[in-house]
Backbone as CSV, one residue per row, in Angstrom:
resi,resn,N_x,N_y,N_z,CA_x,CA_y,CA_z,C_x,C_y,C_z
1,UNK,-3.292,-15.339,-17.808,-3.183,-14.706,-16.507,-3.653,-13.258,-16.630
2,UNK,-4.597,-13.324,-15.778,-5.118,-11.837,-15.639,-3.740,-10.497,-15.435
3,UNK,-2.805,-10.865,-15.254,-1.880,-9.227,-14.804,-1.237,-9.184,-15.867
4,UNK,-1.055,-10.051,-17.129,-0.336,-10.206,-17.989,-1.399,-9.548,-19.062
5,UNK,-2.545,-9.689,-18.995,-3.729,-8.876,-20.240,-3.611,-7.981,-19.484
6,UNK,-3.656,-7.213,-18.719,-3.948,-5.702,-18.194,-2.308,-5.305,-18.530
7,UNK,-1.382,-5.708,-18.478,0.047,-5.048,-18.732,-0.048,-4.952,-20.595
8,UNK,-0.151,-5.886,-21.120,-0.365,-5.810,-22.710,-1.398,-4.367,-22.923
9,UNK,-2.942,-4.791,-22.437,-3.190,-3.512,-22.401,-2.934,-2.036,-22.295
10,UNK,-2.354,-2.295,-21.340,-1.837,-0.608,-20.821,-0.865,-0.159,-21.707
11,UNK,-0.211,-1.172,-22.155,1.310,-1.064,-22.888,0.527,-0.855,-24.560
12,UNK,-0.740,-1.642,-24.867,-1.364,-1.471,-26.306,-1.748,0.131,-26.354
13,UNK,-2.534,0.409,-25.118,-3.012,1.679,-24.735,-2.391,2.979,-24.767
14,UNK,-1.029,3.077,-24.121,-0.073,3.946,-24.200,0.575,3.869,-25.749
15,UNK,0.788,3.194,-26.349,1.337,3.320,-27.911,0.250,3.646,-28.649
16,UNK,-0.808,3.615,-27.891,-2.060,4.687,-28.901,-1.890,6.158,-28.733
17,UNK,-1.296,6.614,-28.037,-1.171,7.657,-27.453,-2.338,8.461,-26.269
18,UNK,-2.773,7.286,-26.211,-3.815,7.357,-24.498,-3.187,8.007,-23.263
19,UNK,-4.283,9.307,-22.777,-3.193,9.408,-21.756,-3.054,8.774,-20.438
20,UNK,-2.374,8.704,-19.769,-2.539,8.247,-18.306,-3.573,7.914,-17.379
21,UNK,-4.252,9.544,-17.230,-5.302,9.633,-16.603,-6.613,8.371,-17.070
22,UNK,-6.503,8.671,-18.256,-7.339,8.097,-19.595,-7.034,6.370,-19.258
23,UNK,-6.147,5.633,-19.830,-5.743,4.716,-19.335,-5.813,4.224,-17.586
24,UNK,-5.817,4.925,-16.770,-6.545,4.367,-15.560,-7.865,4.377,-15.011
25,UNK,-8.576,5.328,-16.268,-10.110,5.587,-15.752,-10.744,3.966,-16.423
26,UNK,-10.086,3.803,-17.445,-10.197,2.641,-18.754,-10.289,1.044,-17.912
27,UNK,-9.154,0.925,-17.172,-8.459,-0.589,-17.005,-9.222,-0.227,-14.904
28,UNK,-9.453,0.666,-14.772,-10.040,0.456,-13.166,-9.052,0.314,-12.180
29,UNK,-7.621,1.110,-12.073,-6.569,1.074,-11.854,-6.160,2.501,-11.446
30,UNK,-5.258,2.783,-10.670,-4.661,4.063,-10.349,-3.313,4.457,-11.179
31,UNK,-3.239,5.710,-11.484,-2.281,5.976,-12.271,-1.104,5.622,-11.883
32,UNK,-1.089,5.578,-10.210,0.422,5.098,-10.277,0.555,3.207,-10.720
33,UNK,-0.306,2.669,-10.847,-0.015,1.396,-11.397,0.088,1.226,-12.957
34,UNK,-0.130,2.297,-13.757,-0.259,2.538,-14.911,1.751,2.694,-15.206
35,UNK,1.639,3.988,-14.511,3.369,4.156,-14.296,3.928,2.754,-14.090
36,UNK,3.548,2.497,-12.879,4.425,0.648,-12.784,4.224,-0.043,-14.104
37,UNK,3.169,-0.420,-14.742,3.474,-1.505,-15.552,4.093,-0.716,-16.952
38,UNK,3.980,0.594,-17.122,5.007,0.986,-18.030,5.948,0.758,-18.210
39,UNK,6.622,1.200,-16.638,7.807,1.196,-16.815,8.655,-0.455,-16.085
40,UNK,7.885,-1.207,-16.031,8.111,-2.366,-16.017,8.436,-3.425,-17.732
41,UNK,9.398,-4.385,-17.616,9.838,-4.620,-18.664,9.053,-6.213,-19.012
42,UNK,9.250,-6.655,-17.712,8.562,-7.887,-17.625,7.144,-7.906,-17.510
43,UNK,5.784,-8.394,-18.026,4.613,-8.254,-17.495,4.375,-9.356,-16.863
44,UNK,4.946,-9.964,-16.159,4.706,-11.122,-14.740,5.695,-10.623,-13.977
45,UNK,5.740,-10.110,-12.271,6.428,-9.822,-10.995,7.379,-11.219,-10.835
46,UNK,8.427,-10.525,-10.422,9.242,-11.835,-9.846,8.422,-12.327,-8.895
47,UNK,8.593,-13.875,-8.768,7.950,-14.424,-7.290,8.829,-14.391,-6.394
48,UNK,7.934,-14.325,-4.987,8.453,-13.753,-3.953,9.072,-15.171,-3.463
49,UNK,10.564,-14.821,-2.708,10.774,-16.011,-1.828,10.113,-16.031,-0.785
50,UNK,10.332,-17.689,-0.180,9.361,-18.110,0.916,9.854,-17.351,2.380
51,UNK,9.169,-17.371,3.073,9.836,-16.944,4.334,9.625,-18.154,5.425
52,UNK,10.605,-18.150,6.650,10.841,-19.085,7.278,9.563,-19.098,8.603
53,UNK,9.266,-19.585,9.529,8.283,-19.479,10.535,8.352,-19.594,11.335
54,UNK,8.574,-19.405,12.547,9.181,-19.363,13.976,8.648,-20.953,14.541
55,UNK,7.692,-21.289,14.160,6.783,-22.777,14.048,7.844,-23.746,13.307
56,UNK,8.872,-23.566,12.722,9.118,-24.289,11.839,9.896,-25.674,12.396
57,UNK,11.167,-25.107,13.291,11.584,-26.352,13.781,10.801,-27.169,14.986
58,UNK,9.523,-26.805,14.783,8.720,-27.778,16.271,7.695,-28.326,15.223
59,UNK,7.274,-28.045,13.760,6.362,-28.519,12.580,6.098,-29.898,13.290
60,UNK,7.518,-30.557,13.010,6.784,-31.986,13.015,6.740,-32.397,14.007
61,UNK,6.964,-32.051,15.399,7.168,-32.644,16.367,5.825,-33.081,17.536
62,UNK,4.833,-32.645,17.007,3.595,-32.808,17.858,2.989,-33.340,16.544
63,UNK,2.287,-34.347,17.055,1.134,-35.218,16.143,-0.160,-34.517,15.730
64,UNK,-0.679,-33.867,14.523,-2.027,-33.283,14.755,-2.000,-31.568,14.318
65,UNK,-0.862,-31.628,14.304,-0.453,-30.179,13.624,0.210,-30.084,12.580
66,UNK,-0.644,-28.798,12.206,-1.001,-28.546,10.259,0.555,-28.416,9.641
C-alpha cells in the first residue's frame, strides 16, 4: 500500500536526521503531512465508518434503483 511506503519513508528519513522542509521537498508532500505521519503511530488511518443515506429506507422499494 502506497501510504504505508511513504510513512516508513518519512519515518526512515527523519531517523536520518533529514529535516522537515527536506523531507517534504523529497516525498512531494507538505510539511504538515510530514508532522502527521510522524507523529502518527500507526502507518494505516483508521477506516472510516459508513454513513447512513436519507435514500436508505425507500432502497428497495422501487424496482430499477441502484
Amino acid at each position: 500500500m502506497m501510504l504505508r511506503e511513504k510513512h516508513m519513508q518519512i519515518k526512515f528519513l527523519a531517523e536520518e536526521g533529514v529535516t522537515i522542509t527536506e523531507i517534504a521537498r523529497r516525498q512531494g508532500v507538505t510539511r504538515q503531512t510530514v508532522y502527521n505521519h510522524l507523529n502518527r503511530t500507526e502507518p494505516d488511518p483508521k477506516p472510516r465508518a459508513g454513513r447512513a443515506s436519507k435514500l436508505d429506507p425507500v432502497q428497495g422499494l422501487h424496482p430499477g434503483w441502484p
